[in-house]
N, CA, C and O of each residue as an XYZ file, in Angstrom:
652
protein
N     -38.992     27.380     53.392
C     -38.008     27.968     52.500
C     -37.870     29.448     52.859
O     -38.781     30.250     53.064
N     -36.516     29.657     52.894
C     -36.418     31.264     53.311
C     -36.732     32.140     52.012
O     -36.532     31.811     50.843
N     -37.369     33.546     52.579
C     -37.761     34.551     51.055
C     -36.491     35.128     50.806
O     -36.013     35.819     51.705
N     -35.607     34.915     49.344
C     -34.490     35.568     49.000
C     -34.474     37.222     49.007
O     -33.563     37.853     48.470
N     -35.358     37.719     49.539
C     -35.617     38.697     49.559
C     -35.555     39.572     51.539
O     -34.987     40.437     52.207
N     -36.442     38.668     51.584
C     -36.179     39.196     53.505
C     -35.871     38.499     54.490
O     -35.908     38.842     55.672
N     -35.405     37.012     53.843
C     -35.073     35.866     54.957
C     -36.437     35.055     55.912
O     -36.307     34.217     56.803
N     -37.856     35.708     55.299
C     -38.326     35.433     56.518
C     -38.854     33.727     55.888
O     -39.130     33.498     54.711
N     -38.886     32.725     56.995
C     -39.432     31.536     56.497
C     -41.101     31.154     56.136
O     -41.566     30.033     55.926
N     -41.631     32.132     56.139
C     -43.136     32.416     56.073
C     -43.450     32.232     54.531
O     -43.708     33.358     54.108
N     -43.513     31.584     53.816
C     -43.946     31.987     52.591
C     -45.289     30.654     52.049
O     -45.486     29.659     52.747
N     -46.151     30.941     50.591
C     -47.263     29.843     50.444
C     -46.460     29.566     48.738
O     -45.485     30.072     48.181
N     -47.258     28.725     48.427
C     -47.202     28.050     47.302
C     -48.104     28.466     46.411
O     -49.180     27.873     46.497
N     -47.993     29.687     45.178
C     -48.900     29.956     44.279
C     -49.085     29.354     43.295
O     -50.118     29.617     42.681
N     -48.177     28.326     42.760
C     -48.790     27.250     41.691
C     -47.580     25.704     41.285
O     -46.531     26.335     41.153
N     -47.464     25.261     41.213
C     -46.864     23.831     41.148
C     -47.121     23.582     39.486
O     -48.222     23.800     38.982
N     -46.143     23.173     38.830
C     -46.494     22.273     37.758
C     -44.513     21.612     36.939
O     -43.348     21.963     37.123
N     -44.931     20.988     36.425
C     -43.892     19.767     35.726
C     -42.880     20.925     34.950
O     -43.294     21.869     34.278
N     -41.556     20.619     35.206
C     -40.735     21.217     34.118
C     -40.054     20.285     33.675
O     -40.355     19.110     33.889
N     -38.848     20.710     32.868
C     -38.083     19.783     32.334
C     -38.431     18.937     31.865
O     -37.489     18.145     31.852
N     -39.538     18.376     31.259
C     -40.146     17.171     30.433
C     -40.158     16.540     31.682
O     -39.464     15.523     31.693
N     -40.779     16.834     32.856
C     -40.854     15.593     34.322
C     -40.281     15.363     35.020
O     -40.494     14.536     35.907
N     -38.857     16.370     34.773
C     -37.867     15.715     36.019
C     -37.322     16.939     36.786
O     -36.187     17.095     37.235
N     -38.213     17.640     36.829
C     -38.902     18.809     38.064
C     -40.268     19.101     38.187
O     -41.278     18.966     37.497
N     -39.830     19.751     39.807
C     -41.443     20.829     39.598
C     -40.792     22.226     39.918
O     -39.947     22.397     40.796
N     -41.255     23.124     39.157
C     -41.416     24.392     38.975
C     -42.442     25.040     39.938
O     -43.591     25.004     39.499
N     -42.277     25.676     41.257
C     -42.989     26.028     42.185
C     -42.703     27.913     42.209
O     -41.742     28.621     42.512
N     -43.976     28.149     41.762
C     -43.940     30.163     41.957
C     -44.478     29.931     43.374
O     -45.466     29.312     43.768
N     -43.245     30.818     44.206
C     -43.900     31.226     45.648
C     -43.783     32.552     46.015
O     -42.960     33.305     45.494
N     -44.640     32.922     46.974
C     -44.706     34.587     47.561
C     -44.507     34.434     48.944
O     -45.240     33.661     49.560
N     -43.607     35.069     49.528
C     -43.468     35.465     50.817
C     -44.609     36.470     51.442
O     -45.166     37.500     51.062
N     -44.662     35.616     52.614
C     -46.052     36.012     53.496
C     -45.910     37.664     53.960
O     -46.841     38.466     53.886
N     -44.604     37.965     54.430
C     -44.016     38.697     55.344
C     -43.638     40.451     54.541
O     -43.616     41.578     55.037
N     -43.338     39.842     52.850
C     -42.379     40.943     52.531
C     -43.844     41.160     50.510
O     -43.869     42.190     49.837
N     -44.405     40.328     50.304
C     -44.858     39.916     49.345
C     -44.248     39.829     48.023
O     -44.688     39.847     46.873
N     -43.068     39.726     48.567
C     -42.567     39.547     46.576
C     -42.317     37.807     46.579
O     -42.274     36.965     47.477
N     -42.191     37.766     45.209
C     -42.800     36.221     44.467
C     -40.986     35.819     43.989
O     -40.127     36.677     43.782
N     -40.793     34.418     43.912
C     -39.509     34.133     43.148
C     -40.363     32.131     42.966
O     -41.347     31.527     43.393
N     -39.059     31.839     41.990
C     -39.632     30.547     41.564
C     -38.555     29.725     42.106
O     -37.358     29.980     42.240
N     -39.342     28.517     42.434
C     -38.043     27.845     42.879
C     -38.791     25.782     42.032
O     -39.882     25.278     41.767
N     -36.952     25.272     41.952
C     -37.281     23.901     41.132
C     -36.838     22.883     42.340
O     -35.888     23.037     43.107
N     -37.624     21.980     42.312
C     -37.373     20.514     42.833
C     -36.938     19.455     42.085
O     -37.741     18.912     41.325
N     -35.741     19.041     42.169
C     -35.361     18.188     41.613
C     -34.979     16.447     42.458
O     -34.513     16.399     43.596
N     -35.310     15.097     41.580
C     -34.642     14.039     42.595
C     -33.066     14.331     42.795
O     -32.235     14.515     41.906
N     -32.880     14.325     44.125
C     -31.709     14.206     43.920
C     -30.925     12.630     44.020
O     -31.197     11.841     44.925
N     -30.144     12.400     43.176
C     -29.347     11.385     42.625
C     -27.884     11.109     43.109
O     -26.965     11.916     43.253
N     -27.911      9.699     43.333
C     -26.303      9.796     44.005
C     -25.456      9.707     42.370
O     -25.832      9.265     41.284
N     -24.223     10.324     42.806
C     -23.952     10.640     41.420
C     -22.986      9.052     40.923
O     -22.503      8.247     41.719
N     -22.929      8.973     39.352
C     -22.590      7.657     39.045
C     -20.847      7.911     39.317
O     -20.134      8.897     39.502
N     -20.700      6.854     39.251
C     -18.759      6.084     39.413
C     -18.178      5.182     38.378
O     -18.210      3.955     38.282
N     -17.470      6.382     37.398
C     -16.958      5.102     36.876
C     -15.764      4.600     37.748
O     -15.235      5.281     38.627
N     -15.328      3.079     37.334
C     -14.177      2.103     37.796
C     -13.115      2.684     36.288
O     -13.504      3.058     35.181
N     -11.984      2.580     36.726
C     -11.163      3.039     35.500
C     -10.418      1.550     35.380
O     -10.333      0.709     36.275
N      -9.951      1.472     34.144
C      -8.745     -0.187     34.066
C      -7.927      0.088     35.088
O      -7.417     -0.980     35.427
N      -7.607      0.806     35.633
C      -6.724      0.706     36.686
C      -7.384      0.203     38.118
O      -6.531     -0.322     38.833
N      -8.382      0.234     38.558
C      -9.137      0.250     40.052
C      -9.655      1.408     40.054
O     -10.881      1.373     40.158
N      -8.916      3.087     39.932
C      -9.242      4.119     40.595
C     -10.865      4.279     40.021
O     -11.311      3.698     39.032
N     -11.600      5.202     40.892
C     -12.948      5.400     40.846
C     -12.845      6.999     40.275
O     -11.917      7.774     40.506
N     -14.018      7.263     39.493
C     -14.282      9.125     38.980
C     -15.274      9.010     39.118
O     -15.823      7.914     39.233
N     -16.231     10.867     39.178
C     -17.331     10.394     38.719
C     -17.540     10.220     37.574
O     -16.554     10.095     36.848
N     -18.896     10.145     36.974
C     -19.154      9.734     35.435
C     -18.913     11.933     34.972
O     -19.230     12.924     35.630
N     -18.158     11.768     33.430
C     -18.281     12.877     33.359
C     -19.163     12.919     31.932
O     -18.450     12.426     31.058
N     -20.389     13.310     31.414
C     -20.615     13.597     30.313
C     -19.965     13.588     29.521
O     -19.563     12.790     28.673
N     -19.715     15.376     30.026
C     -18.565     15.770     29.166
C     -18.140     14.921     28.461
O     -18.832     14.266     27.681
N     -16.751     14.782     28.652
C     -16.226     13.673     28.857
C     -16.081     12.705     27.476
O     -15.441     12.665     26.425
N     -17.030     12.021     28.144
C     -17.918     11.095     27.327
C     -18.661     11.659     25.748
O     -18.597     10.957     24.739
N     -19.245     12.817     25.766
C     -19.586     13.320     24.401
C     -18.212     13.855     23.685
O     -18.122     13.856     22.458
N     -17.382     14.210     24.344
C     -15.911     14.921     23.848
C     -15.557     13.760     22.792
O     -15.546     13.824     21.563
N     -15.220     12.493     23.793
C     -14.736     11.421     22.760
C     -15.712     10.564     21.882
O     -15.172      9.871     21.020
N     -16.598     10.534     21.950
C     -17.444     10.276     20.805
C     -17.802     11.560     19.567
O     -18.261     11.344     18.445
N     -17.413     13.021     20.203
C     -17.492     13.530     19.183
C     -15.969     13.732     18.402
O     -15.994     14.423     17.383
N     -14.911     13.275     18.745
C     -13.746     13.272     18.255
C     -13.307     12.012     17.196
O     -12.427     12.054     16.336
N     -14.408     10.623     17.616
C     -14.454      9.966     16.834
C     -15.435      9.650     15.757
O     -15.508      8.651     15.041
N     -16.488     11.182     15.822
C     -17.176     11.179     14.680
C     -16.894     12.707     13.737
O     -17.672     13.294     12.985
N     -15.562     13.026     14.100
C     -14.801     14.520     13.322
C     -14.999     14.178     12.473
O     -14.656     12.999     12.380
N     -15.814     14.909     10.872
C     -15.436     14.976      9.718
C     -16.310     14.134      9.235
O     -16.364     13.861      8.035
N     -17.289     13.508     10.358
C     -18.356     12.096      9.399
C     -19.139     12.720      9.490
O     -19.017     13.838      9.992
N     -20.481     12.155      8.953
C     -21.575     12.987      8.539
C     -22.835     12.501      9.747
O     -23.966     12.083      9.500
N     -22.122     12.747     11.234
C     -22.941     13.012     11.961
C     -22.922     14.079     12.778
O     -22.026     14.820     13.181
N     -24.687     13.978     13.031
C     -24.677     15.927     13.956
C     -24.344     15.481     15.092
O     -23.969     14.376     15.483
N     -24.559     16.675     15.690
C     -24.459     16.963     16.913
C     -25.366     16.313     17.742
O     -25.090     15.507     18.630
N     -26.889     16.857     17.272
C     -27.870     16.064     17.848
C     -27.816     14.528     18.332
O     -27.928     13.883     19.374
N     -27.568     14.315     16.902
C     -27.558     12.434     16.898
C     -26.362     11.919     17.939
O     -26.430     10.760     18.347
N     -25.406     12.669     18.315
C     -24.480     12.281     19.293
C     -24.461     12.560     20.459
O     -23.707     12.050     21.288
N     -25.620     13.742     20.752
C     -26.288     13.699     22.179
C     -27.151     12.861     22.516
O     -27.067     12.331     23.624
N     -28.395     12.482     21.455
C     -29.130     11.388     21.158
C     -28.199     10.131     21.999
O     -28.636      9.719     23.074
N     -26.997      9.609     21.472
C     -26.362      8.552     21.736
C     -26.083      8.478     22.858
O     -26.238      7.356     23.341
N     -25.551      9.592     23.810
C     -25.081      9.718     25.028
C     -26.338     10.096     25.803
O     -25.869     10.770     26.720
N     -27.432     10.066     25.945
C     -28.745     10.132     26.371
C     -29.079      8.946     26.462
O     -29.471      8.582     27.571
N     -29.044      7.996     25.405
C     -29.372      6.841     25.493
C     -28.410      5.715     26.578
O     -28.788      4.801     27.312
N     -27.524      6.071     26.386
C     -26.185      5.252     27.195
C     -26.579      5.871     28.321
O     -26.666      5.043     29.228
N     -26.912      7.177     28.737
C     -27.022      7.445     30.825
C     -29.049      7.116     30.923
O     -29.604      7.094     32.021
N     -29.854      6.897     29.576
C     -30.957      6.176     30.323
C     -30.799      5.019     31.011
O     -31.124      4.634     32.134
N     -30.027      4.387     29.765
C     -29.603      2.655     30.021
C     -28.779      2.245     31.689
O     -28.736      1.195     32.329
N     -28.278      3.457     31.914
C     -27.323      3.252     33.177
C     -28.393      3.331     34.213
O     -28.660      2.414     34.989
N     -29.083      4.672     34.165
C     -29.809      4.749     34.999
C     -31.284      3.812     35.511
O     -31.729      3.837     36.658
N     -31.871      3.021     34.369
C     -32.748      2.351     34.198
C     -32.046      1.177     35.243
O     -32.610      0.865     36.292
N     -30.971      0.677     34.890
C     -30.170     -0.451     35.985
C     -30.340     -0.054     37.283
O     -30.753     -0.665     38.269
N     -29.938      1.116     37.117
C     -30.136      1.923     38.748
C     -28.430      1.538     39.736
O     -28.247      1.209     40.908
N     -27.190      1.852     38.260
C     -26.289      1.352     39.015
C     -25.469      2.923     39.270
O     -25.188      3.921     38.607
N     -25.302      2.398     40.706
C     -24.359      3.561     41.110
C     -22.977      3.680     40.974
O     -22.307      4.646     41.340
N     -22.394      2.204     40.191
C     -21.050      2.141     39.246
C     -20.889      1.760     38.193
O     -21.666      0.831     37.977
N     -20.359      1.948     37.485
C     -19.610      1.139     36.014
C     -18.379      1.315     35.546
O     -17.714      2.342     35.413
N     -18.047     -0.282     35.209
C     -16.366      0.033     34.656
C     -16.265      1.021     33.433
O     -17.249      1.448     32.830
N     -15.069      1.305     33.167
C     -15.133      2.021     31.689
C     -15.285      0.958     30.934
O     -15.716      1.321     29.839
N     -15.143     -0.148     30.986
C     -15.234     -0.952     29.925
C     -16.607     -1.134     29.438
O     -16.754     -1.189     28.217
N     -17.560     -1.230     30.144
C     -19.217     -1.255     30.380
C     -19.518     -0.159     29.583
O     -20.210     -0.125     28.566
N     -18.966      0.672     30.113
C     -19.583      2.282     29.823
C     -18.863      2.400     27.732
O     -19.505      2.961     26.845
N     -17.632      1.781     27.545
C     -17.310      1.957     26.145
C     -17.860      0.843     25.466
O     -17.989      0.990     24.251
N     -18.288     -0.457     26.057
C     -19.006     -1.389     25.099
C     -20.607     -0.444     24.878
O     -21.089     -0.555     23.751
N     -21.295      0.325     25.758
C     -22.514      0.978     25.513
C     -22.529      1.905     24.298
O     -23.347      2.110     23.401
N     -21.546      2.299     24.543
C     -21.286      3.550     23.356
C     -20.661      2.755     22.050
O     -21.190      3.240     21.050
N     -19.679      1.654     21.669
C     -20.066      0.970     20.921
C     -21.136      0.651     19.966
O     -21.314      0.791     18.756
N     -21.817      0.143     21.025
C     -23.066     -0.384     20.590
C     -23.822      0.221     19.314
O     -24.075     -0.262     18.210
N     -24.109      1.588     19.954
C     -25.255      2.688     19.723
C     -24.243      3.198     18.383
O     -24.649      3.001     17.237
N     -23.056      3.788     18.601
C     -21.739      4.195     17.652
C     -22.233      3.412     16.242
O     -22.534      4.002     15.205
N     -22.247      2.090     16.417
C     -21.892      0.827     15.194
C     -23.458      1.291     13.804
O     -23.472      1.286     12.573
N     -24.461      1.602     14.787
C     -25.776      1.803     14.415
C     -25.932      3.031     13.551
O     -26.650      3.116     12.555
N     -25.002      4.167     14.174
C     -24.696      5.485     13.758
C     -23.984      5.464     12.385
O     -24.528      5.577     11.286
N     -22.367      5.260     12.710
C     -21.227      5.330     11.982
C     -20.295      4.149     11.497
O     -19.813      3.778     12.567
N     -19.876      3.516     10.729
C     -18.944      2.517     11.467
C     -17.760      3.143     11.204
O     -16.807      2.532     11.687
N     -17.469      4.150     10.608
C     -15.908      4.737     10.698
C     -15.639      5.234     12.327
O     -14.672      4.922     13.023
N     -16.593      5.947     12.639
C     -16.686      6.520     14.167
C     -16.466      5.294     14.946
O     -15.460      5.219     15.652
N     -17.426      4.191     14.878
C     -17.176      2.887     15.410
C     -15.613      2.480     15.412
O     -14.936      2.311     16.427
N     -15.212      2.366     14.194
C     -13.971      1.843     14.687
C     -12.955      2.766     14.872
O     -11.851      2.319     15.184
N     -13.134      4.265     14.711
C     -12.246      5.001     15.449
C     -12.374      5.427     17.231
O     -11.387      5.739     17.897
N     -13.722      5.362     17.760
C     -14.211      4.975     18.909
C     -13.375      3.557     19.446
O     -12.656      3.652     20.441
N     -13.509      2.303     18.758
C     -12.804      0.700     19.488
C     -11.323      1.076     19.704
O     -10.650      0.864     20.712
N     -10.891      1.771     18.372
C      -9.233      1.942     18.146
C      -8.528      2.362     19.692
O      -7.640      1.747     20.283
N      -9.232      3.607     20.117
C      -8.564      4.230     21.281
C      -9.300      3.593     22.687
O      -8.694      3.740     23.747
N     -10.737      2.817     22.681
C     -11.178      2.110     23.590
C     -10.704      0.792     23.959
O     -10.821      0.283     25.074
N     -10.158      0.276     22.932
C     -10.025     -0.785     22.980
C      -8.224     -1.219     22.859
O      -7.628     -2.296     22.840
N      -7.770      0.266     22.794
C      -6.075      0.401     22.425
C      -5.603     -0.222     21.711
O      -4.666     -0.913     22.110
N      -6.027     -0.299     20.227
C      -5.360     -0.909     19.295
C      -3.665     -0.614     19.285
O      -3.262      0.548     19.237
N      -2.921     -1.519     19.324
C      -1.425     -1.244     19.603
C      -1.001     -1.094     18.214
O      -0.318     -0.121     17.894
N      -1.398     -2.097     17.250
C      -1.022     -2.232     15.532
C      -1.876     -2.410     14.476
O      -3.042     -2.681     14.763
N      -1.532     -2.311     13.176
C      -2.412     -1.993     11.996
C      -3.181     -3.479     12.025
O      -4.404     -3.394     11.920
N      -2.764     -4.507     12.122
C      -3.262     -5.919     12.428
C      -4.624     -5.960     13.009
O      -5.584     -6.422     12.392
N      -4.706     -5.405     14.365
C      -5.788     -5.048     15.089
C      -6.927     -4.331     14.452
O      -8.101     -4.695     14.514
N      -6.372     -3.044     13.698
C      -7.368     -2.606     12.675
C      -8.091     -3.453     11.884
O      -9.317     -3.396     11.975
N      -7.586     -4.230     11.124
C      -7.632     -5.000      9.958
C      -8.781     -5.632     10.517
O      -9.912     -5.480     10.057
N      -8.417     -6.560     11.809
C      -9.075     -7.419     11.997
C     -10.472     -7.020     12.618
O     -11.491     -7.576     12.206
N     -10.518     -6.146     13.519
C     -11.715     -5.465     13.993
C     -12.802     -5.015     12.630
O     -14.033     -5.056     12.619
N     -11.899     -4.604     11.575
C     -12.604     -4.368     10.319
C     -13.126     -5.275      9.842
O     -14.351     -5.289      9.719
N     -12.246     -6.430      9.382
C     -12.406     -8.032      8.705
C     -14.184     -8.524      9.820
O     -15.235     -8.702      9.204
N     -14.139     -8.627     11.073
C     -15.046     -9.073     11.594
C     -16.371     -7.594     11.536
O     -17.497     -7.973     11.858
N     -16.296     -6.594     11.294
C     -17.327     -5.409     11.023
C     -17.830     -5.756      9.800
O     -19.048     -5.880      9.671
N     -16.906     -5.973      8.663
C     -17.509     -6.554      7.427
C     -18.211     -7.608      7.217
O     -19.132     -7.702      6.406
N     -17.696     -8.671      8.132
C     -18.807     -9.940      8.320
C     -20.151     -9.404      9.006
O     -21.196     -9.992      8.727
N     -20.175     -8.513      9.732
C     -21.830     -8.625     10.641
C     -21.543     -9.548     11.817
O     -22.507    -10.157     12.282
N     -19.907     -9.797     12.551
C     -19.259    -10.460     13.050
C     -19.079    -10.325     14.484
O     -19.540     -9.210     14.730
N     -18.638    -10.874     15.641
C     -18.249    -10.658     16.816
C     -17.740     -9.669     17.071
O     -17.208     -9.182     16.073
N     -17.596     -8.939     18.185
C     -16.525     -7.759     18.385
C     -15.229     -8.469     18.608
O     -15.108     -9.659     18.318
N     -14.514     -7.946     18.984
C     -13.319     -8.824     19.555
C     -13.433     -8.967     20.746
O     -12.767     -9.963     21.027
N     -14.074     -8.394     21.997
C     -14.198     -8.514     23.192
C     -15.211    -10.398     23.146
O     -14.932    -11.295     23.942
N     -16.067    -10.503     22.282
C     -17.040    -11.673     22.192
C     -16.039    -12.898     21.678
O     -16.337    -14.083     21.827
N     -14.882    -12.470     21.087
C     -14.019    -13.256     20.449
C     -13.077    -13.858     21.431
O     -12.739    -15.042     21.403
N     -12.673    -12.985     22.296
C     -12.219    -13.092     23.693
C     -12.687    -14.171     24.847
O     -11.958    -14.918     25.500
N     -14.324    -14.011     24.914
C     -14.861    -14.899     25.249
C     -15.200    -16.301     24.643
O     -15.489    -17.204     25.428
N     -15.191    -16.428     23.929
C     -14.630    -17.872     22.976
C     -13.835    -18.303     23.336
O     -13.968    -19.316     24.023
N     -12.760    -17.846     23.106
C     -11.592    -18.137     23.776
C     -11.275    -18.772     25.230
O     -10.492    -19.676     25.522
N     -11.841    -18.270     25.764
C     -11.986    -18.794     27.008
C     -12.649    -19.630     27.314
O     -12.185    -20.286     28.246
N     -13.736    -20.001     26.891
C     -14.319    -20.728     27.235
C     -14.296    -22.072     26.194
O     -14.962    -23.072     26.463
């Protein structure tokens, strides 16, 4: 590693230990050549995720993104902030635990679903409304009618159907 200080590549390792709750190491080093000290982090590096959009096109995964509209469909309910990073933490363990380097949006909005329903169910079904593009009040109704039972989503209803 070059010293940000004099370029020279000479430098030792004065101590190693865990940052980030484990998902670095935190290395203090001193240059051999010039003796001043700077810290430097190791991180895995990760190929970054892909979502598939309903259309085909590919993005990467954006957080962002992703907390924006779950926090737009929990405006005005009585959840924090926390609990909705909580949610979106849980949805990129779950991705990452698979170890997939894609997912449709559809994957990625049944996850947040999921976790949503547990949270809120107003958020829930203002989350399905725009995920799921409710076109008419019908659709509401009914996504509601089956929330009140302890019922299928409509995507599971779908599959019935088919089969």
């Amino acid at each position: 590693m070059k010293c940000p200080y004099c370029s020279s590549e000479n430098d030792r390792v004065l101590d190693s230990r865990p940052a980030q709750d484990g998902t670095a190491i935190r290395r203090r080093r001193e240059c051999i050549a010039c003796g001043n000290r700077w810290t430097t982090y190791e991180y895995i590096e990760r190929t970054p995720l892909m979502v598939i959009k309903r259309d085909g096109r590919r993005e990467p995964y954006d957080r962002q993104k992703l907390l924006n509209g779950i926090l737009l469909a929990c405006r005005k309910r009585p959840v924090s902030r926390n609990r909705i990073e909580e949610l979106v933490n849980k949805v990129e363990a779950k991705l990452s635990e698979d170890s997939q380097t894609e997912v449709s949006s559809k994957e990625l909005g049944e996850l947040v679903l999921e976790r949503l329903l547990e949270i809120d169910p107003v958020a829930y079904v203002r989350f399905a409304s725009v995920y799921r593009q409710f076109n008419s009040p019908e659709q509401f109704v009914e996504e509601l009618k089956h929330l009140k039972k302890g019922g299928e989503s409509e995507e599971d209803r779908e599959k019935g159907e088919e089969n």
